[in-house]
Legacy VTK file of the C-alpha trace (Angstrom):
# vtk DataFile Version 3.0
C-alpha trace
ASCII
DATASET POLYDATA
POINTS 158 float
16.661 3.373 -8.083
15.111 7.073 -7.946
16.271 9.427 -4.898
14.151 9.988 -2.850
11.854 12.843 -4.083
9.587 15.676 -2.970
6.907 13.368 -4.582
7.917 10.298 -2.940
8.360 11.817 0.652
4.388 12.802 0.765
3.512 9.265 -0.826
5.726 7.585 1.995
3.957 9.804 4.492
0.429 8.609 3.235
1.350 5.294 3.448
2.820 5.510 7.285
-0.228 7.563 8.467
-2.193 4.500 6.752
-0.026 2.139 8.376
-0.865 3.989 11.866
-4.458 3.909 11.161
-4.523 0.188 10.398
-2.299 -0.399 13.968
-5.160 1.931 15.647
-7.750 0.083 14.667
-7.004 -3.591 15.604
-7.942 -2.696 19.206
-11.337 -1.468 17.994
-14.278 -3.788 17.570
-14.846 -5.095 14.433
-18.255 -3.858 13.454
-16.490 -0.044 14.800
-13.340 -0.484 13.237
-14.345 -1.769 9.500
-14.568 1.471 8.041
-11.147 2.991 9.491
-9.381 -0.348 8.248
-11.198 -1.017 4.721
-9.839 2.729 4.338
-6.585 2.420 5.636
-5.782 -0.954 3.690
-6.903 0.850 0.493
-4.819 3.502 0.962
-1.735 1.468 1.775
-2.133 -0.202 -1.256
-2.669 2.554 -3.706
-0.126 4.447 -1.617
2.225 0.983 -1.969
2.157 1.596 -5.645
2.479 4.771 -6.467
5.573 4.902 -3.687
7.262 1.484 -5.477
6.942 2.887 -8.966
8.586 6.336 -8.040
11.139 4.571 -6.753
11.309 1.794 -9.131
11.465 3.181 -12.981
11.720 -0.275 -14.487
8.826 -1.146 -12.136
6.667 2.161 -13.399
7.731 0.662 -17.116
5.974 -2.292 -16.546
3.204 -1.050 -14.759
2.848 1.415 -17.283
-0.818 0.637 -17.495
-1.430 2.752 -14.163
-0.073 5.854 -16.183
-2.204 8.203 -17.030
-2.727 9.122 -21.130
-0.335 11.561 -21.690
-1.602 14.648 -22.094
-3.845 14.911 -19.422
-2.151 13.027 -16.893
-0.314 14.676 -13.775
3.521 14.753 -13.343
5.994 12.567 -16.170
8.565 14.318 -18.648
6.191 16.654 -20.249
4.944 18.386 -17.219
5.674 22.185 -16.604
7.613 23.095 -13.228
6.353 26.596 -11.898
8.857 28.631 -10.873
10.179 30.166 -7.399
7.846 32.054 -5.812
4.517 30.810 -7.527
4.412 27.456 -6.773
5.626 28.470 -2.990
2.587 30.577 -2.679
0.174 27.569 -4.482
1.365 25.342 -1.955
0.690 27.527 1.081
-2.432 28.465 0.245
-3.601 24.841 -0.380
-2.684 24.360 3.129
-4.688 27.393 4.119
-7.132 25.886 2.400
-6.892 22.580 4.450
-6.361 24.211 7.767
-9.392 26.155 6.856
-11.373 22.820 6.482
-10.240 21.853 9.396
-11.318 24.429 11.564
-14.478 24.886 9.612
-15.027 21.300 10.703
-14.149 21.912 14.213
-16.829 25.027 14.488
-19.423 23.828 12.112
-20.383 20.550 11.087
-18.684 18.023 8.371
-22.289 18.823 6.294
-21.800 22.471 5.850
-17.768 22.128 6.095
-17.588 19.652 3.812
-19.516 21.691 0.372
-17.909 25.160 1.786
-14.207 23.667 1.297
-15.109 22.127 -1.862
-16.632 25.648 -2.930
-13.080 27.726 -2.190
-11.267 25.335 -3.763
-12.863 25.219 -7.025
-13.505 28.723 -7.128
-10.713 30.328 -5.778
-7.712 28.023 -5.906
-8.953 25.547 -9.283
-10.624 28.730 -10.742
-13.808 26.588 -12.227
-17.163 27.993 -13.275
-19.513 29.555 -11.007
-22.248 26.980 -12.390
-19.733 23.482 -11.504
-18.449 25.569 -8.031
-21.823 25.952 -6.690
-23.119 22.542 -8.511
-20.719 20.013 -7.051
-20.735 21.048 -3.425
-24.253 20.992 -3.761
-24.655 17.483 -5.014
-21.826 16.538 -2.861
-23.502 17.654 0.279
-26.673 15.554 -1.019
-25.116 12.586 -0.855
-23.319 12.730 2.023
-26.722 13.528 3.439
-27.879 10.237 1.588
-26.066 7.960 2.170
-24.275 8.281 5.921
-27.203 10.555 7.370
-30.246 8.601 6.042
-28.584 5.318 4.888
-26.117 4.796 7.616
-27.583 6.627 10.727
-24.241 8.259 11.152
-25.287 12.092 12.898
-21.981 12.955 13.098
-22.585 14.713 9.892
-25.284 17.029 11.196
LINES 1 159
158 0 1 2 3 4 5 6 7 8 9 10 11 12 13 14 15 16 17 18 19 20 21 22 23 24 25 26 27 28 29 30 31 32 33 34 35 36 37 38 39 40 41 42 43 44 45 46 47 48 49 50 51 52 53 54 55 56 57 58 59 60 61 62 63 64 65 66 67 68 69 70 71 72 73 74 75 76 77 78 79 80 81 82 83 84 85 86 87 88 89 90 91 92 93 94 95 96 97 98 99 100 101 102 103 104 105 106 107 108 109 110 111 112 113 114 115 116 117 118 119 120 121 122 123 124 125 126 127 128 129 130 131 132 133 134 135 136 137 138 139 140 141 142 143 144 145 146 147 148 149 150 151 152 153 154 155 156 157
């Protein structure tokens, strides 16, 4: 058995705040509380499994299937630590960036929240393109639109 990593603290975390969803919900009707729970079961599971095989190596070994291919994959022996002070400031301004959303959701809407966060993050903090930072946000906010605007009748997102 692994101890109990960095890694392995925020997948345990997931999978609680899951695990408190899924409680929530129970009270709720059924036809209110299907989305919250189909979300929360899904991410106890995937959360389940990723927080078994980093604690579990043999388990990981025979699950090795959920890996990813090697080279592009996140994490495993080949990866790259940063050092000290960079990968402090990475991580604090990725929670900028969430708080950010946050608020922008607060004051705004989810609809124009929603593509603006996606826009900072892949242009300032994943440094993409101009062309795929202004082109995914845009399709993004399109389907949102789509489906729970139009399809669903959810105006939350207005």
């Amino acid at each position: 058995m692994k101890l109990f990593t960095e890694k392995s603290a925020v997948t345990a975390a997931i999978f609680a705040f899951a695990a408190l969803i899924l409680a929530m919900t129970f009270q709720l009707r059924t036809d209110v509380g299907m989305v919250p729970r189909s979300v929360a079961i899904l991410l106890m599971i995937c959360s389940g499994v990723q927080l078994l095989t980093d604690l579990f190596p043999r388990l990981a070994e025979r699950l090795s299937f959920l890996a990813g291919s090697g080279e592009g994959s996140l994490g495993g022996e080949g990866m790259v630590q940063e050092d000290g002070v960079g990968e402090f400031l990475h991580r604090w301004l990725f929670f900028g960036w969430i708080a950010l959303f946050i608020g922008m959701v607060y004051l705004t809407s989810m609809m124009i929240a929603a593509p603006a966060a996606l826009f900072i993050y892949l242009r300032f903090i994943s440094q993409e393109s101009w062309r795929m930072s202004l082109l995914y946000p845009l399709v993004m906010a399109v389907f949102i639109y789509l489906v729970f605007v139009l399809g669903f009748r959810l105006h939350y997102f207005m």
